[in-house]
MMTF fields as JSON, N, C-alpha, C and O atoms, coordinates in Angstrom:
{
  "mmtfVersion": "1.0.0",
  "mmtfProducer": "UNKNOWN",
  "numBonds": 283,
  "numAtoms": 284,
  "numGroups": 71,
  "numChains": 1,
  "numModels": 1,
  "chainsPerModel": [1],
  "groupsPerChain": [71],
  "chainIdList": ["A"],
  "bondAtomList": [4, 2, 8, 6, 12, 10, 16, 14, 20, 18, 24, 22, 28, 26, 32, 30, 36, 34, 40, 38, 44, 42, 48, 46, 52, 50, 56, 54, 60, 58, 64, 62, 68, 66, 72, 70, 76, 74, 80, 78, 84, 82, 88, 86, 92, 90, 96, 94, 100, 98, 104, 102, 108, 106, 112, 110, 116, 114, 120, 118, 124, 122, 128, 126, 132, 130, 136, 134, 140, 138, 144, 142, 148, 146, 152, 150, 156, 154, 160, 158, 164, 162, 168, 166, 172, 170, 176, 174, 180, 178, 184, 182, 188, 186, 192, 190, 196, 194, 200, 198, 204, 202, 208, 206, 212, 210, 216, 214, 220, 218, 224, 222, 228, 226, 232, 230, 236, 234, 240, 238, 244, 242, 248, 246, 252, 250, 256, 254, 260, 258, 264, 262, 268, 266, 272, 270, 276, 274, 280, 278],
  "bondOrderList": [1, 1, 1, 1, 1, 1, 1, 1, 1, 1, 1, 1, 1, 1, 1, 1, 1, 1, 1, 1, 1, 1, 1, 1, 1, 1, 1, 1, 1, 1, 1, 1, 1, 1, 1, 1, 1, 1, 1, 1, 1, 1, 1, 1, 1, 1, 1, 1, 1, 1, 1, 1, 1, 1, 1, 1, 1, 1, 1, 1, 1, 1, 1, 1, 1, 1, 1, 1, 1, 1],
  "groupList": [{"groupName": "UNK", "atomNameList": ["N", "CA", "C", "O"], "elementList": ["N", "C", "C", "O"], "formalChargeList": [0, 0, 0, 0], "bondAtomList": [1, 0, 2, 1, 3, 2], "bondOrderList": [1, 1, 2], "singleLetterCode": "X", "chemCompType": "L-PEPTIDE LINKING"}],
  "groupTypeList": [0, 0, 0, 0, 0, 0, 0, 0, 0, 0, 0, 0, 0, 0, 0, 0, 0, 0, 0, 0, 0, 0, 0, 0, 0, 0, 0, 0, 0, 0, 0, 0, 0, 0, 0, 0, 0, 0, 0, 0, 0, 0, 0, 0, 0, 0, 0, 0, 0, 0, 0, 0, 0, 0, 0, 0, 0, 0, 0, 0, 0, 0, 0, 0, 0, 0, 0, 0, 0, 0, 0],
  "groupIdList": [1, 2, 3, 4, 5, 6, 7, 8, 9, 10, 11, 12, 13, 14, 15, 16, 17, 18, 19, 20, 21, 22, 23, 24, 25, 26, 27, 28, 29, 30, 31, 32, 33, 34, 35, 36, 37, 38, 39, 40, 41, 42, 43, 44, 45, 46, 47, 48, 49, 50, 51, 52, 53, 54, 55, 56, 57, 58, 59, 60, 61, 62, 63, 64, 65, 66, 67, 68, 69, 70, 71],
  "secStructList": [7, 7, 7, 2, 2, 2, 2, 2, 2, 2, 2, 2, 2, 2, 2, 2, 2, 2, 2, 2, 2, 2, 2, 2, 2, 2, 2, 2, 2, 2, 2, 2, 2, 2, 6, 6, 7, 7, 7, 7, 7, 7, 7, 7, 6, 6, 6, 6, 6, 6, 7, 7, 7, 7, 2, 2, 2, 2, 2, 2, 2, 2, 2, 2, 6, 6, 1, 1, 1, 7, 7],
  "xCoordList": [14.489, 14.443, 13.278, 12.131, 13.745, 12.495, 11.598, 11.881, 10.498, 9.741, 9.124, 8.641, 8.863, 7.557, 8.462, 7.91, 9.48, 9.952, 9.698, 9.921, 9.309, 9.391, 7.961, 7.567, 7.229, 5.697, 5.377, 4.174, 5.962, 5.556, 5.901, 5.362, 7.247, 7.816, 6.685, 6.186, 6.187, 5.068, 4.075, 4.297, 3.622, 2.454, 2.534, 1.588, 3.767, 4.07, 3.842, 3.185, 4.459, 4.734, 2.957, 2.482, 2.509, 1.067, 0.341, -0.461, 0.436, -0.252, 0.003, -0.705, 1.853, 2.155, 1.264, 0.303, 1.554, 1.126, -0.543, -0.652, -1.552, -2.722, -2.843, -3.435, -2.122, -1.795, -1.574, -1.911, -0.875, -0.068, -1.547, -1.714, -2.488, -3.655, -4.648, -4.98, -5.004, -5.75, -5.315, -5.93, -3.938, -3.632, -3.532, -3.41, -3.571, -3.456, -5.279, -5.765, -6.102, -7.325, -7.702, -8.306, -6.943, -7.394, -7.037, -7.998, -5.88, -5.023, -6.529, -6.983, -6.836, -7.285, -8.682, -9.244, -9.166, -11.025, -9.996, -9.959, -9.222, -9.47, -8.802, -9.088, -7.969, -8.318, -9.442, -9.973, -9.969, -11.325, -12.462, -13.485, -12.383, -13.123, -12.242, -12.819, -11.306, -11.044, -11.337, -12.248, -10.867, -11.569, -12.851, -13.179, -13.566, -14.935, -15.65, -16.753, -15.385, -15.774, -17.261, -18.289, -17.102, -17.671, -17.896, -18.842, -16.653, -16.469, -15.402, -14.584, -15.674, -14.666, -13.657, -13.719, -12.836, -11.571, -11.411, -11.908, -10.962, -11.403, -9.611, -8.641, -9.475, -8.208, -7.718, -8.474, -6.788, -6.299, -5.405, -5.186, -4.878, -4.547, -4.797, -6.017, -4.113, -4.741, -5.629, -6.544, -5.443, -6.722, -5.666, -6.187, -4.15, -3.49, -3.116, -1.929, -3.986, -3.763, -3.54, -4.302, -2.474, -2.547, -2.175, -2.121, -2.034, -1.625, -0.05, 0.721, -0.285, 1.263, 1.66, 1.065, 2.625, 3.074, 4.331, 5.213, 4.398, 5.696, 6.536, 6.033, 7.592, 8.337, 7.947, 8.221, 7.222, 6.848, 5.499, 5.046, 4.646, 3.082, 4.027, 3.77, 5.285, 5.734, 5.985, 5.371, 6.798, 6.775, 6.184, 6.014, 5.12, 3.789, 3.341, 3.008, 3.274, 2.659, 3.27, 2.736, 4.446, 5.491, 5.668, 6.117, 4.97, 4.941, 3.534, 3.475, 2.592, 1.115, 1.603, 1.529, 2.133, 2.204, 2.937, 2.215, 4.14, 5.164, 5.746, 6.935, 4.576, 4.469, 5.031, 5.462, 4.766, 5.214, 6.914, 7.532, 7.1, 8.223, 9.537, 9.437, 10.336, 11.646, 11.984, 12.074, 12.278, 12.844, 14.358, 15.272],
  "yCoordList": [-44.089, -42.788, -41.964, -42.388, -40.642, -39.739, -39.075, -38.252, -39.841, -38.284, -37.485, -36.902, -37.124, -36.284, -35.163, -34.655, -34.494, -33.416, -33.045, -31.838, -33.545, -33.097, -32.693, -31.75, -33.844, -33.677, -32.362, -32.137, -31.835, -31.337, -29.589, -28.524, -29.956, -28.714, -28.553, -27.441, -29.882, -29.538, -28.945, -27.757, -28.935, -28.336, -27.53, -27.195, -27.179, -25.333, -24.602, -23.575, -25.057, -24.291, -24.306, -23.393, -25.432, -24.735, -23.932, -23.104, -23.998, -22.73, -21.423, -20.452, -21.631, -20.097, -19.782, -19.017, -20.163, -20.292, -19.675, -18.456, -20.412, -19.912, -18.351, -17.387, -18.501, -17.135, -16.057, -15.055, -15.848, -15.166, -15.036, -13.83, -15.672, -15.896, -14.786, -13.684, -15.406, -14.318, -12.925, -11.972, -12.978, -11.501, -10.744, -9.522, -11.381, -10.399, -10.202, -9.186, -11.659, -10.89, -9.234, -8.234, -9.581, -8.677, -7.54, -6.796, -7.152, -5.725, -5.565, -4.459, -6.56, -6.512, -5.955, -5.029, -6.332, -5.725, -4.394, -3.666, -4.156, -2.973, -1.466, -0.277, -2.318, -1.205, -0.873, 0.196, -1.756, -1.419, -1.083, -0.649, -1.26, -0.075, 1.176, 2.249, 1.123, 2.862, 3.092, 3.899, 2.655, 3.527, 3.616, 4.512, 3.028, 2.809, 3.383, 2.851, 4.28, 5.152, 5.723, 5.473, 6.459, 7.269, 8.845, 9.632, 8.841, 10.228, 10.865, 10.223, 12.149, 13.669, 13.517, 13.197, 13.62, 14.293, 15.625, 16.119, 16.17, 17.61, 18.258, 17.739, 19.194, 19.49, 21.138, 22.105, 21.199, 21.905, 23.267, 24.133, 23.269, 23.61, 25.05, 25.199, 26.425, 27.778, 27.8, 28.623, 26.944, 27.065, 28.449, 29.419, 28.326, 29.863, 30.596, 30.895, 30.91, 31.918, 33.402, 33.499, 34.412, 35.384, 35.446, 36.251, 34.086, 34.167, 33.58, 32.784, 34.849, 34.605, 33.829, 33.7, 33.647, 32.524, 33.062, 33.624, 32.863, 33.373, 32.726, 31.658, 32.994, 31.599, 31.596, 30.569, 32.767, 32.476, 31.925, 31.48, 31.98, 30.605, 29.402, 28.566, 29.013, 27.691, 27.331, 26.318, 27.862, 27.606, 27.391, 26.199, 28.436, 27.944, 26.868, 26.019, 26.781, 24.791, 23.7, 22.94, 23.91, 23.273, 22.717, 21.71, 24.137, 23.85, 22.554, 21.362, 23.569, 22.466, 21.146, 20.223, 20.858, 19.192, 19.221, 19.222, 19.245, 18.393, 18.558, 18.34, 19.13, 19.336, 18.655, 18.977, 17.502, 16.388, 15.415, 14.712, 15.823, 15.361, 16.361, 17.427, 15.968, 17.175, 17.43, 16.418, 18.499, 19.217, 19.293, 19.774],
  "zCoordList": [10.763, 10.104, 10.649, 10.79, 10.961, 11.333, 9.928, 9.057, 10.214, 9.097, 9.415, 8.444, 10.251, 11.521, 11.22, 10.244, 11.458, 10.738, 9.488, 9.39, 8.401, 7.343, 6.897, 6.21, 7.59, 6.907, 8.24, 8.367, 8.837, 10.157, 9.502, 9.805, 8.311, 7.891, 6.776, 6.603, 5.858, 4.808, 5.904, 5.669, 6.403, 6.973, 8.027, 8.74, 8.151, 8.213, 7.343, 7.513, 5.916, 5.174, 4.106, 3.431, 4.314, 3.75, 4.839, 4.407, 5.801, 6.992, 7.052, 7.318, 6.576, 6.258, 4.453, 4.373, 3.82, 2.591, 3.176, 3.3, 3.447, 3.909, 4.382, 3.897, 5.402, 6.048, 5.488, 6.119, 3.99, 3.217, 2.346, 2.166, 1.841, 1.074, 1.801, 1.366, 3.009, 3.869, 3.758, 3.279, 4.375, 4.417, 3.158, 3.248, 1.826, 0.886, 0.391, -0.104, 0.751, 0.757, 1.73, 1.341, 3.292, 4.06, 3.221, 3.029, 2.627, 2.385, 0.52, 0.228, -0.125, -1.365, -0.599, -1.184, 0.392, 1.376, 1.362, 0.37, 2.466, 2.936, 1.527, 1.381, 0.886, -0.489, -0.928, -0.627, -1.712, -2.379, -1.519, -2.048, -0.056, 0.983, 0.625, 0.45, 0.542, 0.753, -0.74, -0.924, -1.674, -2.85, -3.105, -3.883, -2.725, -3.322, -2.048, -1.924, -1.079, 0.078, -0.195, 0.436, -1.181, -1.988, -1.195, -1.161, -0.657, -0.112, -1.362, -2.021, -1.426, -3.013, -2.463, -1.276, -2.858, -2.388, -2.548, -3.56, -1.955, -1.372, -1.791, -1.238, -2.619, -2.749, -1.813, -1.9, -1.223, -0.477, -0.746, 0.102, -2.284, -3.195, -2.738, -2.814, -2.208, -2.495, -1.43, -1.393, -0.527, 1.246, 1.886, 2.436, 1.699, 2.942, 1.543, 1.412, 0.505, -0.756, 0.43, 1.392, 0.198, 0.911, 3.042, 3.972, 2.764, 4.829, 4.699, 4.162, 5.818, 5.707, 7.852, 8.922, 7.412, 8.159, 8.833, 8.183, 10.259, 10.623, 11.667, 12.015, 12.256, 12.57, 13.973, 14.594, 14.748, 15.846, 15.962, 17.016, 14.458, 14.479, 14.399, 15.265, 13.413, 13.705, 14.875, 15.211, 15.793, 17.294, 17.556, 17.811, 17.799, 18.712, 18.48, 19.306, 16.847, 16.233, 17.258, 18.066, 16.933, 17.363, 19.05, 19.597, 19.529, 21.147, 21.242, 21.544, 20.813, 20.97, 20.471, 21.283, 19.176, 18.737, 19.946, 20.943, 20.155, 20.984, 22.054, 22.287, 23.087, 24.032, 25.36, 26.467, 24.577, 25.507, 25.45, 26.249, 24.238, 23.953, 23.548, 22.94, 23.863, 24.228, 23.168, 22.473, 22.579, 21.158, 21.771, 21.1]
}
């Protein structure tokens, strides 16, 4: 009888298990870095109050972003 497969599959499956531990520490660090920044949030709300906008500034936007890639 083979057992080297099985104990070979137990200790995959605690490595993945490990792996899965780490990475939800990594994602639990790099949240509580971003909230705890201690940079405002800055609201944008009423920044183009009065500008008006027209479909040849969208173009032009439009040219600069994607300049490189074919519309």
């Amino acid at each position: 009888m083979k057992h080297a497969p099985a104990k070979s599959t137990v200790d995959m499956l605690h490595k993945i298990e490990t792996i899965e531990k780490q990475v939800m520490g990594l994602k639990l660090s790099v949240l509580n870095k971003l909230a705890t920044s201690g940079r405002k949030v800055i609201s944008l709300k009423g920044i183009l109050k009065g500008v008006e906008i027209t479909e040849r500034d969208i173009a032009t936007a439009k040219k600069s972003l994607y300049s490189k890639v074919p519309l």
